[in-house]
N, C-alpha and C positions, 0 to 999 in steps of 0.2 A: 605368364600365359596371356594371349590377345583373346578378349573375350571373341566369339563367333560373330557380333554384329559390327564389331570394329573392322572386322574382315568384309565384312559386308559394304561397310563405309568404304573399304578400299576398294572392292567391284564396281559400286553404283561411281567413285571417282573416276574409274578405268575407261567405265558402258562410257561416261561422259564423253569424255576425250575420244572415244572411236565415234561417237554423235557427231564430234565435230567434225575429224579427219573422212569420216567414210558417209557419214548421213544425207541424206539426200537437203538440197543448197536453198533457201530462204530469205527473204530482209528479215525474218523473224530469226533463224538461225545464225544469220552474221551480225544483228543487235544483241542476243542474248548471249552469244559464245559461250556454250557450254563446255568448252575445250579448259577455257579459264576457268570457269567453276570446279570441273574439276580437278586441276592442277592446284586450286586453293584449298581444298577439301586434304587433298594429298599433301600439303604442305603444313596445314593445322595437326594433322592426324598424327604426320611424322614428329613435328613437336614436340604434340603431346606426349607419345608413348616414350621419346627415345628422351626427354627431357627428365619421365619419371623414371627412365634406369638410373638415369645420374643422380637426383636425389636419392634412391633409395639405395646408393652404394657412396654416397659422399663420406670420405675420411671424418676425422677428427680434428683440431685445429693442431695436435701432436703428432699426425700420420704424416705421409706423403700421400700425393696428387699422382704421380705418375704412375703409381698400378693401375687404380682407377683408370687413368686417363690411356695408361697401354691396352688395357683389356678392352676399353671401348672403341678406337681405334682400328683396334686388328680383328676386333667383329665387326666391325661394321665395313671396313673393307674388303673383308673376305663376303660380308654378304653382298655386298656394292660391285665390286670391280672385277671378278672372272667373268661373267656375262658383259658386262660393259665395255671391256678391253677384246675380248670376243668378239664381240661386235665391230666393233672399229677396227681390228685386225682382218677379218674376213673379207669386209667390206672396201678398205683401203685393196687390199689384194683384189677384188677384182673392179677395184674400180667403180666403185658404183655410186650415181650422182656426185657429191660434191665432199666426198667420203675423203681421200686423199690430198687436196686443200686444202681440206677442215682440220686436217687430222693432228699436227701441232697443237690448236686449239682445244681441240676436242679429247687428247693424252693431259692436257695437262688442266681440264676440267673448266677452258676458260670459254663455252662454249656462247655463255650470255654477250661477253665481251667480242665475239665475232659478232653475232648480228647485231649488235650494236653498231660497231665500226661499219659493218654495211650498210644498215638501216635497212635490212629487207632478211626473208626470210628464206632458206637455203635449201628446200627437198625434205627427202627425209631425216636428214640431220637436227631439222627444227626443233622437235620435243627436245632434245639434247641440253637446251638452256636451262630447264628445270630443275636436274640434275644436276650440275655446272652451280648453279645459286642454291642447293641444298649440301654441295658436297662444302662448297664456302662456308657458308654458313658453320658447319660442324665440323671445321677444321678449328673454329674458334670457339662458338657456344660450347664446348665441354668447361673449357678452361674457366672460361667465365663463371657457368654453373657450378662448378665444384669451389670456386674461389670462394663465393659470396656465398652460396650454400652451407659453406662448413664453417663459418663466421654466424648465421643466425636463417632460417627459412626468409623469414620477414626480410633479410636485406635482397635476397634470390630476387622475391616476389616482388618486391618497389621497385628495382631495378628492372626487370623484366616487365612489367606494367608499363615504368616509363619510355622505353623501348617501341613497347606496342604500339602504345599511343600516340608518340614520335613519328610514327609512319608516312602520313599523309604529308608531313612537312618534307622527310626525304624527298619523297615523288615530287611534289612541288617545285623542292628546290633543285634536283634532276632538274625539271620543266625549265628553270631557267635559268642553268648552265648551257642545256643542249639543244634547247629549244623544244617543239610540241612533236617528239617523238615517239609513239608507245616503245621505240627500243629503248628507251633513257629508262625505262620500269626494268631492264632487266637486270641492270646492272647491281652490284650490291647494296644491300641496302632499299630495293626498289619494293622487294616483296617482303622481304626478311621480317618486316611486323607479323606477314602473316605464321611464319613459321613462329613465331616469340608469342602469340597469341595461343597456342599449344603448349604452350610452356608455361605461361600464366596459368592455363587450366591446370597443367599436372602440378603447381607448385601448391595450388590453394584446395587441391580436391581433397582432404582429408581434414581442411577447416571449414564447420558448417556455415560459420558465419561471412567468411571472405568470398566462400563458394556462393551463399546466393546471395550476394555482392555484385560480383562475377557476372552473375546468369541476368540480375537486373541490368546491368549495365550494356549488357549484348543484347536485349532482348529492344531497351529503349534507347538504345543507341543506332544498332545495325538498323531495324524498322523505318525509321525516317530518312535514314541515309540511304536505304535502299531505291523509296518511293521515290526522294528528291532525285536519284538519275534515271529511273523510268519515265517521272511526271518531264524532266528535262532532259533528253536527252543533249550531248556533248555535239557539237558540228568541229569537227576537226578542219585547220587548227587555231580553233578559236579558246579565248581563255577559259571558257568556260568548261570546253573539252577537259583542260586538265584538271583541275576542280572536279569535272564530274569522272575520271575513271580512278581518280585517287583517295576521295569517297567510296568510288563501288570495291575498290579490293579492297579495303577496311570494312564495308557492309556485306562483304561476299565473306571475309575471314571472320567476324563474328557469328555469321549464321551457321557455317560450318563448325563453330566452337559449339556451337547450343546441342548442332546435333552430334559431335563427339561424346559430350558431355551426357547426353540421354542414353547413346549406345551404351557408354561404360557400366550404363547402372541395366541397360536391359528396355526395348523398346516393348510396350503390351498389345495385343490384338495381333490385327495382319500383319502390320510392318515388322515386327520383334520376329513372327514365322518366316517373312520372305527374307530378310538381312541375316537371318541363323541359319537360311534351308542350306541345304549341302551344293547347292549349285552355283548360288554366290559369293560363299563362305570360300569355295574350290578358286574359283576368279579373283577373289581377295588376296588368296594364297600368292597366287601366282599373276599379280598385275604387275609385277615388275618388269618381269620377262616381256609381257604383253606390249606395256610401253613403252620399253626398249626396241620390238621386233615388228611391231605394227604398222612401221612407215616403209620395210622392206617390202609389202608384201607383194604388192604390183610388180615390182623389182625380181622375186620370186617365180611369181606366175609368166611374166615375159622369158623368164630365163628359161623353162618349162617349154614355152612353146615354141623355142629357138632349138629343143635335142632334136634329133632325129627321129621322124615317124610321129612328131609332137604337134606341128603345126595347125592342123586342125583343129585345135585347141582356141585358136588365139581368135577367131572370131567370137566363137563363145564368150570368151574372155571380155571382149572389148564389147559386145554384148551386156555384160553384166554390170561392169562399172559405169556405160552412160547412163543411169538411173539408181542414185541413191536409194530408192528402195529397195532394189534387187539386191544390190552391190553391196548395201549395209550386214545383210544376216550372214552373207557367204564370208565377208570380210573378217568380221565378230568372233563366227566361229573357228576359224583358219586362225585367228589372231588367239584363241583359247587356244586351241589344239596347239602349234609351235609352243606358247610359251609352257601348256604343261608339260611337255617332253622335254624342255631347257629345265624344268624346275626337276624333274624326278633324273634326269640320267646326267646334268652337268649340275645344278647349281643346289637340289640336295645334297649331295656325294661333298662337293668342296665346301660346305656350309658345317658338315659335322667336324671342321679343322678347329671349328670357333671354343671346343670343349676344350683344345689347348692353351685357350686365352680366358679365364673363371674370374670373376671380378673377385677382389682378394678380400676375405673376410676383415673386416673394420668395428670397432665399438658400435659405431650407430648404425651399421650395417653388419649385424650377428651373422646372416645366412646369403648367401650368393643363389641368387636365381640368374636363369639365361634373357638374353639380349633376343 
């Protein structure tokens, strides 16, 4: 069960990402990107939780790998992929921005590897790359974890540590293969520390001692790394550019591990009230939807003031989006509304298929809980 403020971590990731796409525009807002933040937020979180179903259903070194490894699979793409192929279906049918070009790309999850190859970013198809380098990712991370896992926790955890920490040398060495691109960060391996940073936490969260290991190391690690690309920012594309954004996702994935790691146990005061209230908790639920369906939404509203007897609409409309403040609550909200009606009438309904994929009871794993 996802404790209520983990859900909360997934809203306040969600709010992020619509700060960036809908919020009203800043040199303050396009230095800090909080778009990235929180898509690294989203990427630790996923780690974490979906890392500790795998430990905590790892075979025996006597069992087999493949129930495990089928049961997680077929849940996770029955939670993943009707909304997603949904999406891309709909959208290819009518056509909509770069929906039907992409769409090769975009079926077979290689969405980072298009804007790459462009080096620019493509409509509302964009967010797409995040997905695309998370579905990669856990096309392999199971195999991995269940390999090393069921040989000793400790080999899991070294190996996944060195991984993490590995990171900034990937991006780096991206930098100079493909030169000073932020798209060379997409490709795999670009962010993939931060996703294995989540993993680290769930491998060591039941040792006290590796655990504030763990927390010192992120605490006096990410802090200077963060300050050192404030104090400097990067001038693109100079080399210090790279250095400085491949530091900030290593100081942007630690800080997001510390506040993982607080939610699981339970945040005190306001913050534990507002990350458990039923409003963000709701949002949590359902940010998948959200940030799958949030780049349609102009796309939506335009379509709207093209029916018949509609047009009157569309001044309003274009009213509202020239000022990010206006433009943001109506956006926010519209963007909740869709996704919770994708979650209650399509992607609950196809989600309960998942009870026909039970992780399979194991020695080390006596009881099967859900995914």
């Amino acid at each position: 069960m996802i404790l209520p403020e983990l859900d909360g971590l997934r809203a306040l990731a969600v709010l992020l990402v619509l700060v960036q796409h809908f919020g009203p525009r800043s040199p303050w807002m396009d230095a800090v990107g909080p778009g990235g933040l929180g898509v690294a937020l989203f990427f630790v979180l996923s780690g974490f939780l979906l890392t500790r179903i795998l430990l905590a259903h790892t075979p025996a070194k006597d069992e087999p790998l493949w129930p495990t490894l089928r049961a997680f699979y077929a849940r996770r793409f029955l939670r993943i992929w009707p909304l997603y192929f949904a999406v891309l279906s709909v959208t290819a049918l009518f056509d909509v921005g770069p929906a039907r070009r992409a769409l090769p790309y975009n079926a077979l999850y290689l969405s980072n590897v298009y804007f790459f190859l462009r080096r620019a970013w493509d409509g509302p198809i964009s967010p797409l790359w995040s997905l695309a380098v998370e579905e990669q990712f856990y096309l392999v991370w199971p195999i991995v974890t269940l390999a090393l896992a069921r040989r000793s926790r400790a080999s899991f955890t070294g190996f996944a540590l060195a991984l993490a920490c590995a990171g900034p040398l990937f991006r780096l060495g991206f930098y100079r293969l493909f030169g000073a691109s932020p798209f060379a960060l997409l490709l795999p391996f670009g962010y993939t520390d931060q996703l294995v940073w989540g993993g680290v936490l769930a491998a060591v969260s039941d040792d006290r001692r590796a655990l504030a290991a763990l927390r010192w190391l992120a605490a006096w690690v990410a802090s200077p790394l963060l300050l050192a690309t404030i104090v400097t920012p990067g001038v693109e594309p100079s080399g210090w550019w790279l250095v400085h954004w491949s530091l900030r996702a290593t100081a942007v994935a630690l800080i997001a591990l510390c506040l993982v790691d607080r939610a699981r146990h339970g945040f005190s005061g306001p913050i534990g009230r507002v990350l458990a209230s039923r409003p963000l908790t709701h949002v949590g639920r359902v940010s998948y939807g959200i940030y799958l369906l949030h780049p349609y939404l102009h796309f939506a509203a335009f379509g709207l003031c093209l029916l018949p007897g509609m047009g009157w609409l569309r001044p309003s409309f274009e009213w509202l989006r020239a000022d990010g403040w206006r433009w943001f609550p109506i956006a926010c909200a519209t963007a909740v509304l869709a996704a919770s009606a994708s979650f209650t009438l399509f992607e609950a309904p196809v989600s309960r298929f998942k009870d026909r994929f039970r992780y399979p009871v194991t020695s080390r794993a006596p009881t099967s809980r859900p995914a």
